[in-house]
N, C-alpha and C positions, 0 to 999 in steps of 0.2 A: 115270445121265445127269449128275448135277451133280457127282458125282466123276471123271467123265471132263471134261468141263467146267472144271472145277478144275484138272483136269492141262494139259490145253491151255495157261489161262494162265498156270501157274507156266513151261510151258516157255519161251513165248515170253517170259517175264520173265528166265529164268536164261541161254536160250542163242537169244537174239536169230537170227532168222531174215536169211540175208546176202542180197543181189540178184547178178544178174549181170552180168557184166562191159560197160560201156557200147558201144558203139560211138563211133568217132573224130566222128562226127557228133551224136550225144545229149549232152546234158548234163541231169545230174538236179536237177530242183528242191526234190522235194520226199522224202523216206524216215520211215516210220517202223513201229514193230512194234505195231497199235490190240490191243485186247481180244480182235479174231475171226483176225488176220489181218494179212499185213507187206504195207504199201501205200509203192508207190514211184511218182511222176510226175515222166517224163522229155521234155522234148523235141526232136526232131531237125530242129537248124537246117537242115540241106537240104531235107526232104521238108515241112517248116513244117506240122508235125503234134505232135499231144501227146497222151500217153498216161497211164492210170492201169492198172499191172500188178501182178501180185505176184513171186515172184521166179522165175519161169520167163518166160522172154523171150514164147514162141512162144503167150502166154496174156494177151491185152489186154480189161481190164473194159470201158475206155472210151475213147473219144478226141474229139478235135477237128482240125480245120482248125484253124490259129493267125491265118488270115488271115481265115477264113470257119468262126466259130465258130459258127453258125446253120446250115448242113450236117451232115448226116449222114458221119460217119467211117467207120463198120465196116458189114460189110456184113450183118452178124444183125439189128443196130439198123433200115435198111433195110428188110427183110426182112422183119422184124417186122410192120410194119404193112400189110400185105399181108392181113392178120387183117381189117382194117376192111374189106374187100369180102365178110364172110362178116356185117354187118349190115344189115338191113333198113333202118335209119335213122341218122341223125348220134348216134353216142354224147354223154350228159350227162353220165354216173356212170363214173370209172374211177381202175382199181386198177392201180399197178404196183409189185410185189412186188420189191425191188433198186433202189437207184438210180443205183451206178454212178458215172459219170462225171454222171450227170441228163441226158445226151444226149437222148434218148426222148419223157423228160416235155415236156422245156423245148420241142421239136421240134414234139410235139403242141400244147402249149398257142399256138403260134405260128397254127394253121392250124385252132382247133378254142376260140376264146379263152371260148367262151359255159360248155363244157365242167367237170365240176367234178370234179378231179384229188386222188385219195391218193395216196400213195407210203409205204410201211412198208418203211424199212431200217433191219437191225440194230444197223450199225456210225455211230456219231456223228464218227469221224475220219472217215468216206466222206463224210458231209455234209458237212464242214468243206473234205475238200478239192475237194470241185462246187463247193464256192462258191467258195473261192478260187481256182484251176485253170480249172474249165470253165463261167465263166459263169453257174450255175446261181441261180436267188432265189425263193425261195417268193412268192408275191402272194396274196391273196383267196379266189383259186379253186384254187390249188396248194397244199397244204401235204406235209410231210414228218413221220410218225411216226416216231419211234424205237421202235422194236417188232422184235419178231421176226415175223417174213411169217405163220406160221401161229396166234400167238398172235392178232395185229391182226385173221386173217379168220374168226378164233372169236370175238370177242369184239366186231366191228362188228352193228351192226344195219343198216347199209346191205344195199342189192344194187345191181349193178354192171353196165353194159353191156357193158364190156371190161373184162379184166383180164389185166396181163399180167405175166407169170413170167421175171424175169430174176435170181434170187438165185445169186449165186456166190459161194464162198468160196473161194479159188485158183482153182483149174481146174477145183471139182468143185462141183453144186448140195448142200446140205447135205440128206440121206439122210432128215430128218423132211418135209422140200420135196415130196420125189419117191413119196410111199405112199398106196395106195388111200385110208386114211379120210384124208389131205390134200385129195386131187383131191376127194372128197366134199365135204369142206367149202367149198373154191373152188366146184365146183356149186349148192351150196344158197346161195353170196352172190351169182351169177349172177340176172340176170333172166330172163323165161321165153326170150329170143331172145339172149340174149348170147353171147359169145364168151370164149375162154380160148386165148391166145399164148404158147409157149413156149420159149426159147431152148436146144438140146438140144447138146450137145457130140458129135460126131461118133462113131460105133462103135469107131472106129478107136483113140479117146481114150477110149472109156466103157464099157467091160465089161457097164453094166448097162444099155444101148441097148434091149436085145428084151425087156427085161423093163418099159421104161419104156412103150415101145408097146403093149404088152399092157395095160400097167394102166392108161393110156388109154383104151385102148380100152373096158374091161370099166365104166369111168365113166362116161362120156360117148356119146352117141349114132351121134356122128361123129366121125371121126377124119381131118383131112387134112395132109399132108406136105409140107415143101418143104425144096428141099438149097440152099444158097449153093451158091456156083459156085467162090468163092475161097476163102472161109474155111472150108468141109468143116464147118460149124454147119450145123443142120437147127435148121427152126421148127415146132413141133406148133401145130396148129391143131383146138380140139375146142368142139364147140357143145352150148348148151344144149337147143338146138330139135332134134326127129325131122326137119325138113324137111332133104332133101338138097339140095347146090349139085353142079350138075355144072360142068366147067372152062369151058363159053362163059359161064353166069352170073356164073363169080367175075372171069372178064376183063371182061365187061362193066359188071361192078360198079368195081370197080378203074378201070377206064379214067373213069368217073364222076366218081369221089371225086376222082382224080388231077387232072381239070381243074376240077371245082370249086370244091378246095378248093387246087390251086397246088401241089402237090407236084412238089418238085423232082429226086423220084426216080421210076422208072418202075415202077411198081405193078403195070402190066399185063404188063409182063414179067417180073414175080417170080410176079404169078399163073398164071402158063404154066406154071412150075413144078411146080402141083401135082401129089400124087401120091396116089395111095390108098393106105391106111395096107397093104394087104394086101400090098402089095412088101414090106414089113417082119416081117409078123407072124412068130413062130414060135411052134408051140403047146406047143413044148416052154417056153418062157419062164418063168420064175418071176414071178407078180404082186408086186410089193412091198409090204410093208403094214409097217406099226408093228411088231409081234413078230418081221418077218425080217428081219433085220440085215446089209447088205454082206458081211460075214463069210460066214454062213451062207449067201449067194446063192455063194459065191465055192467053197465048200466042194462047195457042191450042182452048180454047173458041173463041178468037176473030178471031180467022184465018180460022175457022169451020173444021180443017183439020181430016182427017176423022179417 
C-alpha cells in the first residue's frame, strides 16, 4: 500500500495530470495537481455556476450557484439528505466523510445550527479551496479533520446520528471506502438508530455496483435506494436499526423535516423515489472486503468463476 502510494505521487509530481478543454463560457480559476488528486475550479459566466472537478468534465465533486451560494447545486448533494426522514429525531452527532466543495456541511449546518458537525477529508488543497471557492468556514460546531475517512472512524470514540459517505477521488470512491470491514466500522460509530448515506456513482460508471449493494447489504440491516433523475448518482441509504420504513413513512417523514426545518428542496419527492435494494441485488456479486482487490473483482467478472 505505501509503495503504491508513493507511486501515485511521484506520478502526479513528474507528469502532471492535464484538465479539459474549457468551454467558450467557463473560465478557470483555480488548477492544481494536491497529493491525492488534480483539482480544477472553473466557472461558467452564463449558467452563474462554479464547479470543483478533476479532469474529466462529465465528473463534478461540487458546486455552487454564484448568485445563490446557499443552494444546493447538484442533485446527489440534494438527494442525499433524503437520509434524514429515515430518523427518528433531529440529528446532534454527524459525520461527513469528503468534503468536497463543503456544499452538504455548510447547507446542513444552516437548517440544523444546534447540531455538532465532523468532516474528515483527506486532501488539505480540498479545504483550501471550500474555503476560497465555495464559501465554506469551520465555526464552533463545524470543524474539518484532515484524515483519511477510514482512519478518523477507527480512531474517534464518538458515535454518530448520520454519517455521510461522500469521498471521491476522481470519479472513483477510493476501494479501502467501499469494503465489508469499512461498512463495519462505520456501523459500530453509528448510534443504535442512526443512519448511513451514500453517494454511489451509477452502474453504468461503476463496474463494481452489484458488489457494493451486496456488501451493504450483508452490513447493515436495511438497505434502501434512490436513483437521481438527472445525474444517473444513486444514494444508498443503510440503517442501524432492524426497524423497517415502508415508503408512506419516509414521505411522511420527509414532508416533516422539509417544513420544519425550511428546506428549500423537496425531500418528499426524492422520498418517492425509494426503492428496495432487491431491484439491485445479484447473488452472483462478489462482497468486497480488504483482501479482494478491484483487480481480482475485475478478473473474477470476466472468468465467471463462481
Amino acid at each position: 500500500m505505501v509503495r503504491i502510494f508513493c507511486l501515485l505521487v511521484l506520478c502526479l509530481t513528474l507528469y502532471p495530470l492535464q484538465g479539459y478543454a474549457l468551454e467558450p463560457s467557463e473560465k478557470l480559476l483555480f488548477e492544481k495537481n494536491s497529493l491525492y488528486q488534480y483539482i480544477q475550479v472553473i466557472e461558467d459566466t452564463v449558467k452563474k455556476e462554479r464547479y470543483v472537478r478533476n479532469q474529466k468534465r462529465e465528473f463534478t465533486q461540487g458546486g455552487i450557484y454564484v448568485n445563490a451560494p446557499d443552494k444546493l447545486l447538484l442533485e446527489f448533494t440534494r438527494m442525499s439528505f433524503v437520509s434524514l426522514a429515515f430518523l427518528d429525531s433531529d440529528p446532534k452527532d454527524v459525520l461527513f466523510v469528503g468534503l468536497g466543495a463543503g456544499a452538504m456541511p455548510r447547507y446542513f449546518s444552516g437548517r440544523y445550527p444546534d447540531a455538532v458537525i465532523d468532516i474528515a477529508e483527506i486532501d488539505p488543497d480540498m479545504l483550501a479551496v471550500a474555503q476560497k471557492y465555495f464559501y465554506f468556514k469551520e465555526n464552533e460546531r463545524m470543524k474539518v479533520h484532515i484524515d483519511d475517512g477510514r482512519l478518523f472512524i477507527k480512531r474517534t470514540k464518538k458515535k454518530f446520528d448520520w454519517i455521510v459517505l461522500d469521498a471521491y477521488q476522481n470519479d472513483y470512491i477510493p476501494f479501502h471506502l467501499t469494503t465489508l470491514e469499512f461498512l463495519r466500522e462505520v456501523k459500530n460509530r453509528l448510534k443504535d438508530n442512526g443512519v448511513v448515506a451514500a453517494n454511489i456513482v451509477s452502474p453504468f460508471r461503476n463496474k463494481f455496483f452489484d458488489s457494493m449493494v451486496m456488501t451493504y447489504k450483508k452490513t447493515f440491516p436495511h438497505l434502501y435506494i434512490f436513483k437521481g433523475k438527472k445525474s444517473g448518482n444513486f444514494v444508498f441509504v443503510a440503517t442501524a436499526s432492524s426497524k423497517i420504513r415502508d415508503k408512506d413513512s419516509i414521505e411522511a417523514r420527509a414532508r416533516k423535516i422539509q417544513s420544519a426545518r425550511k428546506f428549500d428542496i423537496d425531500l418528499e419527492d426524492f422520498a418517492a423515489r425509494c426503492e428496495a435494494c432487491e431491484a439491485y441485488e445479484w447473488e452472483g456479486a462478489k462482497i468486497l472486503t480488504d483482501d479482494f482487490a478491484p483487480v481480482n473483482l475485475y478478473q473474477h467478472q470476466k472468468s465467471g468463476a463462481p
